[in-house]
C-alpha positions as CSV (number, residue, x, y, z in Angstrom):
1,X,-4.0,-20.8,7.0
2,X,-5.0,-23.9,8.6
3,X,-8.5,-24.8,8.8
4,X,-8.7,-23.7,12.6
5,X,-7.7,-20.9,12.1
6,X,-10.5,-20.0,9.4
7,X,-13.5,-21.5,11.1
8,X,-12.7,-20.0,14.6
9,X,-15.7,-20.4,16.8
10,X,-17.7,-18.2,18.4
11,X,-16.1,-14.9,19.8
12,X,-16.8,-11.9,20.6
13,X,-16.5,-9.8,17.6
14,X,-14.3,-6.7,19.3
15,X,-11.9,-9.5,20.1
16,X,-7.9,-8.9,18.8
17,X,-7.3,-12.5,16.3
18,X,-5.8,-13.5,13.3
19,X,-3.3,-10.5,13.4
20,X,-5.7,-7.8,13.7
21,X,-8.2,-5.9,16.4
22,X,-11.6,-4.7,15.2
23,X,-14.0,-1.5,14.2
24,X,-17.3,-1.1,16.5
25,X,-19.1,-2.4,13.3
26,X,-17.1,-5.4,12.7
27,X,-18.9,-8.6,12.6
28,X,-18.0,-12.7,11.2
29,X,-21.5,-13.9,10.0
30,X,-20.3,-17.5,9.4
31,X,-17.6,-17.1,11.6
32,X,-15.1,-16.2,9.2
33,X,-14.1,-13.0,7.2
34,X,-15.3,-12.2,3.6
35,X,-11.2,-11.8,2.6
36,X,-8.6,-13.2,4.3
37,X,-5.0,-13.4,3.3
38,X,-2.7,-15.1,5.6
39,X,1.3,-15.3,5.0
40,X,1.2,-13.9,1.1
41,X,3.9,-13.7,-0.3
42,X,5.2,-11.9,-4.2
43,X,8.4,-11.8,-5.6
44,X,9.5,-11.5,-9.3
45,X,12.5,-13.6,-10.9
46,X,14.6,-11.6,-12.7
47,X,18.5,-11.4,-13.5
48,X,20.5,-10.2,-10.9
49,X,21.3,-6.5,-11.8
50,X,24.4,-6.3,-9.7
51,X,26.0,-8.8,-11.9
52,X,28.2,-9.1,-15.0
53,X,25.7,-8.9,-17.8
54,X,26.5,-12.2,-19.2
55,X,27.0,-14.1,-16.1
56,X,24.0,-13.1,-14.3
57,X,22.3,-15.5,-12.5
58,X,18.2,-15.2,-11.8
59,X,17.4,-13.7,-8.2
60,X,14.1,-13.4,-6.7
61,X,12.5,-9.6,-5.9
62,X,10.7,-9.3,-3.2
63,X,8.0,-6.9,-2.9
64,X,5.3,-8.6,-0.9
65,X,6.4,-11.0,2.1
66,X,4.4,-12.2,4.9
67,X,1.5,-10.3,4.8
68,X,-1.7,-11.0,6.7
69,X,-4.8,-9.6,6.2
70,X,-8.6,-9.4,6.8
71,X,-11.5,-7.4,5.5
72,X,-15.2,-8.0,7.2
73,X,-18.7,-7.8,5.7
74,X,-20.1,-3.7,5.6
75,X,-16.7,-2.3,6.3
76,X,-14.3,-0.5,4.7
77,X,-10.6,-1.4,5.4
78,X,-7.4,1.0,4.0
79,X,-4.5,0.2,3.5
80,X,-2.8,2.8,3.8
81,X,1.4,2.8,2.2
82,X,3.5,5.3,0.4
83,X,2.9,5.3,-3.1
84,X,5.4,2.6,-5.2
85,X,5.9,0.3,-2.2
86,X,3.7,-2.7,-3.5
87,X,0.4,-1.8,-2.5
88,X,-1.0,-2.1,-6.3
89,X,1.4,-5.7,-6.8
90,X,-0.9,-6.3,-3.7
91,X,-4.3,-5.9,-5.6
92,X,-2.9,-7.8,-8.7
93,X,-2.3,-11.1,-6.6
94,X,-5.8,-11.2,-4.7
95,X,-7.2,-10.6,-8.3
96,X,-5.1,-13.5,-9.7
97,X,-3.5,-10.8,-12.1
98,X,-0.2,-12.7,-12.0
99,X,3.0,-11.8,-14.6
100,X,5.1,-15.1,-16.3
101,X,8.1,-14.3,-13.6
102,X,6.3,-13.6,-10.6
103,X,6.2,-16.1,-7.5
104,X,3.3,-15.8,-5.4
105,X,3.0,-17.4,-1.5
106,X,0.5,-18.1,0.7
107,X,-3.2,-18.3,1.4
108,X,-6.3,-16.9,0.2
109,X,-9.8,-17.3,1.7
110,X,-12.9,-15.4,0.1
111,X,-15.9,-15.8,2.4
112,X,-14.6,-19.1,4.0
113,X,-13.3,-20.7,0.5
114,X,-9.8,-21.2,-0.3
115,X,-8.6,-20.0,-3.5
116,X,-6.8,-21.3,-6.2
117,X,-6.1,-19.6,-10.0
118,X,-8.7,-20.9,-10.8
119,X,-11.4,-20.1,-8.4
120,X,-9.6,-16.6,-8.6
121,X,-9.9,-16.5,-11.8
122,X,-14.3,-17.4,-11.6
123,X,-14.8,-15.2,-9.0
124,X,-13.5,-11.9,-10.8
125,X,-16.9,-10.2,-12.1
126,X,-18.6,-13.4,-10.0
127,X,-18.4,-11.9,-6.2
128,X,-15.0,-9.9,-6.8
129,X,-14.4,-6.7,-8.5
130,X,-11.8,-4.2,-9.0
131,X,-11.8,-0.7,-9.4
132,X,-8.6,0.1,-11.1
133,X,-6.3,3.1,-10.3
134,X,-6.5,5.0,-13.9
135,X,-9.1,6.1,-16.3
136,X,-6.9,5.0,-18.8
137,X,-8.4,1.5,-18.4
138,X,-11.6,3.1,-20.4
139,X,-11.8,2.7,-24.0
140,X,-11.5,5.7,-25.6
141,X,-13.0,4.6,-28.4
142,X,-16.5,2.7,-27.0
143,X,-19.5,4.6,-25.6
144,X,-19.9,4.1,-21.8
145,X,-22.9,2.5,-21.8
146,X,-21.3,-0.3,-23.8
147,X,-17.7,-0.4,-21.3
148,X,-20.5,-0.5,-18.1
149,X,-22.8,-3.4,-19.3
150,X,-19.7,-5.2,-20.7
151,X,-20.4,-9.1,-22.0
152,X,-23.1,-10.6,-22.3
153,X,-23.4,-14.0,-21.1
154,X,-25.0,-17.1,-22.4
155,X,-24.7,-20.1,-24.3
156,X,-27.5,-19.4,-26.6
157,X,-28.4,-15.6,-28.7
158,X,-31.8,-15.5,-26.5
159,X,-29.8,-15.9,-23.5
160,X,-26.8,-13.5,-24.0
161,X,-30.0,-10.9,-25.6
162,X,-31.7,-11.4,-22.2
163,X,-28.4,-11.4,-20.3
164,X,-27.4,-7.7,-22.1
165,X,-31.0,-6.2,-21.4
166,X,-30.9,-7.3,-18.0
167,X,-27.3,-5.8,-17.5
168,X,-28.6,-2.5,-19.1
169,X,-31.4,-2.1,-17.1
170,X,-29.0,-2.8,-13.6
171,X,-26.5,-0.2,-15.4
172,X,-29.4,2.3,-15.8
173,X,-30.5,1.9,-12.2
174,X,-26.8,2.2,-11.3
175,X,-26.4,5.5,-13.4
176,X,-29.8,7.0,-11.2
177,X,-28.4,5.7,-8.0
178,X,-25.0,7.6,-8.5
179,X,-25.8,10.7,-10.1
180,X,-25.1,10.0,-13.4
181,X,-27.3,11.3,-16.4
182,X,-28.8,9.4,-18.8
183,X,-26.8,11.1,-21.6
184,X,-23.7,9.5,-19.9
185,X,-24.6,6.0,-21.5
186,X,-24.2,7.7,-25.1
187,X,-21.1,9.9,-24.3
188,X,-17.3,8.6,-24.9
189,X,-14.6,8.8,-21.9
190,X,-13.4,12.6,-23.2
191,X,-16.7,13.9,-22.9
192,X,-16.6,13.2,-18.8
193,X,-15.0,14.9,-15.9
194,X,-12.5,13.7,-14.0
195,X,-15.3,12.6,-10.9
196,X,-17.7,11.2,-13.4
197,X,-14.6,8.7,-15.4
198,X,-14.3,7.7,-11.3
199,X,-17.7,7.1,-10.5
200,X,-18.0,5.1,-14.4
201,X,-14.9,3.2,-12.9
202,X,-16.9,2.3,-9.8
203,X,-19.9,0.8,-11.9
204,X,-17.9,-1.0,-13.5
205,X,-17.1,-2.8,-11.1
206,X,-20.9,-2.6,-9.4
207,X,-22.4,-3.8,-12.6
208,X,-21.5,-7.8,-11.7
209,X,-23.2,-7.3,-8.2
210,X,-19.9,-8.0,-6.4
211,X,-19.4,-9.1,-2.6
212,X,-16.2,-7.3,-2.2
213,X,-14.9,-4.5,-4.2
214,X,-10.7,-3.3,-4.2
215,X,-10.4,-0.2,-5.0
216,X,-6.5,0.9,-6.0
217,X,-6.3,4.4,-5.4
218,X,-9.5,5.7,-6.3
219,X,-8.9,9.0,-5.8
220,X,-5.9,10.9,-7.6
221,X,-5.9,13.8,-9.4
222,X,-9.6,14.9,-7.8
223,X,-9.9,17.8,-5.6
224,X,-10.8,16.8,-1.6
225,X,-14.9,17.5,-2.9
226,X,-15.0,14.9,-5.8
227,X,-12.2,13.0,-3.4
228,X,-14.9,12.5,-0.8
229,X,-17.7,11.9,-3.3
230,X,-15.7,8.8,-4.5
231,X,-15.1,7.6,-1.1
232,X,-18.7,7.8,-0.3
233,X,-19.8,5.8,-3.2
234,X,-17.5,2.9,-1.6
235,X,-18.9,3.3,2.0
236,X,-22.2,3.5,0.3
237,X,-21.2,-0.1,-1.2
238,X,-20.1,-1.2,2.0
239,X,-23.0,0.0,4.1
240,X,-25.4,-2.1,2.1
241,X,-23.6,-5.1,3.3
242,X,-20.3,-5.3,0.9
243,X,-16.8,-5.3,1.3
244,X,-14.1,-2.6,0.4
245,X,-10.2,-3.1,0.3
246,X,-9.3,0.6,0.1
247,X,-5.8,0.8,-1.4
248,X,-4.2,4.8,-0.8
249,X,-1.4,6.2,0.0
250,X,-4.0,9.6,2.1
251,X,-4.4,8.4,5.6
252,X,-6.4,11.3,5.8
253,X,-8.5,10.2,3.4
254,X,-8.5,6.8,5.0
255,X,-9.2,8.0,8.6
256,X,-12.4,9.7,7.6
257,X,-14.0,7.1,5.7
258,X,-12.4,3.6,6.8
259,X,-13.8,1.4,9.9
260,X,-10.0,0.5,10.0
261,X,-6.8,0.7,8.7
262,X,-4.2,-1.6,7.8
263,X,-0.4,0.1,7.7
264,X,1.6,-1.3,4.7
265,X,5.6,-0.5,5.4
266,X,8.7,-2.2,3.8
267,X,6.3,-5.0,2.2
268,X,4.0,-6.1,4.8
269,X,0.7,-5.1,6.8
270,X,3.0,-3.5,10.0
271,X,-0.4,-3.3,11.9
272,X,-4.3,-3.5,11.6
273,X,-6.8,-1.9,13.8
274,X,-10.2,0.4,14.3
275,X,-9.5,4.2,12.9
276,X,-10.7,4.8,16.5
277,X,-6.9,3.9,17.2
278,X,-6.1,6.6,15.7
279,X,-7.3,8.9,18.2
280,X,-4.3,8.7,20.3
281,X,-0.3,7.2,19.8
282,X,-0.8,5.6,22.5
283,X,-3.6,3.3,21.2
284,X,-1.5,2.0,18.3
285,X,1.0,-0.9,18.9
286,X,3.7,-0.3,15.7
287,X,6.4,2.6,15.7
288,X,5.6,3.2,11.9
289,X,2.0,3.4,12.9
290,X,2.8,6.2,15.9
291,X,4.9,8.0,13.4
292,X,2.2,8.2,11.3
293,X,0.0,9.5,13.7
294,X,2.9,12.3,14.6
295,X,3.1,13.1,11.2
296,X,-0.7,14.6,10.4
297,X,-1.1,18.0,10.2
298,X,-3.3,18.3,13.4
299,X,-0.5,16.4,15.5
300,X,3.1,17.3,16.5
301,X,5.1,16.3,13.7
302,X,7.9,18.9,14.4
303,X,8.6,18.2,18.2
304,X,8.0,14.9,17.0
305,X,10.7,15.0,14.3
306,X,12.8,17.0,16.8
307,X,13.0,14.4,19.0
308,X,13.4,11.8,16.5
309,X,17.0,13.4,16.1
């Protein structure tokens, strides 16, 4: 992405730019977006499995090609793909959580700053956090209190002791401000529910005060009530001024608690726009994105297959 095209100038905000048409609530304080992510590509080198096994040369996988897209302060944007088609390779390359063998393409901004490795690499727990798609990424063996406040930081004891009480004290406030008891900080990941190892998930990630938070399939394996409670601790994030990059394969899900939606098909963001798009085929520009819209419950999916054939 050029410089231009970051910094682009006053506009009104409902405008259609960069790829994308807006929510009511979407706004460019600064005149850019918090994330944007213009022409990424991710491929893996491997050995070409349709080869002899000793004469195999190295190809490159592609999972990830030429993908834009944009998230804006207070909203929450899904993307919405089936699950295994790249959306958590996805995550892993705005993160900087790159493999040996994999090849990544294009351009990052994070609230008008282009990023490298290493700036991807300062602003994870510094402005970016991720909430991970399993509760296996608890230790099973450390009290939660210890896995929420994580590291203290410092150069000296005084400061990493001041930097621990101050984290425990935000963790505390944190535990309040979602629900959780103050036993919770004593308790060990088997002693939880499946909601409560979300919500600890969550505050992980809220513990370092982050601008934007990407949340890789937040929800799986919770009923629609504790489904719904976990989305609202993310709009509650976003409402307060943050960022979400909602990654689920539930368009459902997405549609009732996204400002909009961003349609991952065969590797790419097909199309981007308001969840108020949704209300009608006609208002959405990709085929994929009508036949979505066909295929929930409420619509006509069988006509609409019928036809198909």
């Amino acid at each position: 992405m050029s410089e231009e095209a970051l910094k682009h100038g006053p506009h009104h905000d409902s405008e259609f730019h960069h790829h994308h048409s807006h929510a009511a609530t979407s706004a460019h304080p600064g005149e850019h977006h918090l994330l944007a992510i213009e022409n990424l590509s991710v491929g893996f080198e491997m050995y070409d499995p349709d080869a002899p096994y000793f004469s195999a040369g190295k190809i490159i996988a592609p999972v990830v090609h030429d993908l834009n897209l944009s998230v804006h302060q207070g909203e929450v944007l899904a993307l919405v793909g089936a699950s295994g088609s790249g959306k958590t390779v996805l995550a892993d390359a705005i993160m900087g959580f790159w493999q040996p063998n994999e090849i990544v393409s294009g351009t990052i901004w994070f609230d008008g700053e282009r990023l490298d490795a290493g700036r991807v690499q300062a602003l994870r727990g510094n402005g970016l956090s991720m909430v991970p798609q399993s509760v296996s990424n608890l230790d099973p063996l450390m009290p939660i209190g210890r896995q929420v406040v994580g590291a203290a930081r410092g150069a000296s004891r005084s400061q990493r002791r001041a930097s621990f009480e101050a984290r425990r004290s935000r963790m505390r406030s944190l535990f309040a401000q979602y629900g959780l008891g103050a036993d919770v900080e004593h308790m060990y990941p088997h002693e939880l529910s499946g909601g409560m190892l979300r919500r600890v998930l969550l505050l992980c990630a809220l513990i370092d005060e982050p601008r934007l938070i990407i949340a890789d399939e937040p929800t799986p394996g919770l009923d629609l009530d504790l489904a719904l409670r976990a989305i609202d601790d993310l709009r509650r994030f976003a409402d307060a001024g943050g960022g979400v990059l909602l990654i689920t394969h539930d368009i459902e899900l997405a549609l009732q608690c996204a400002d909009r939606v961003a349609i991952f098909h065969d590797g790419t963001v097909v199309e981007e726009t308001s969840t108020a798009s949704f209300a009608s085929p006609d208002l959405l520009a990709h085929p994929f994105s009508k036949a979505l819209w066909h295929a929930l419950p409420e619509h006509d999916f069988f006509q609409f297959a019928r036809h198909q054939k």
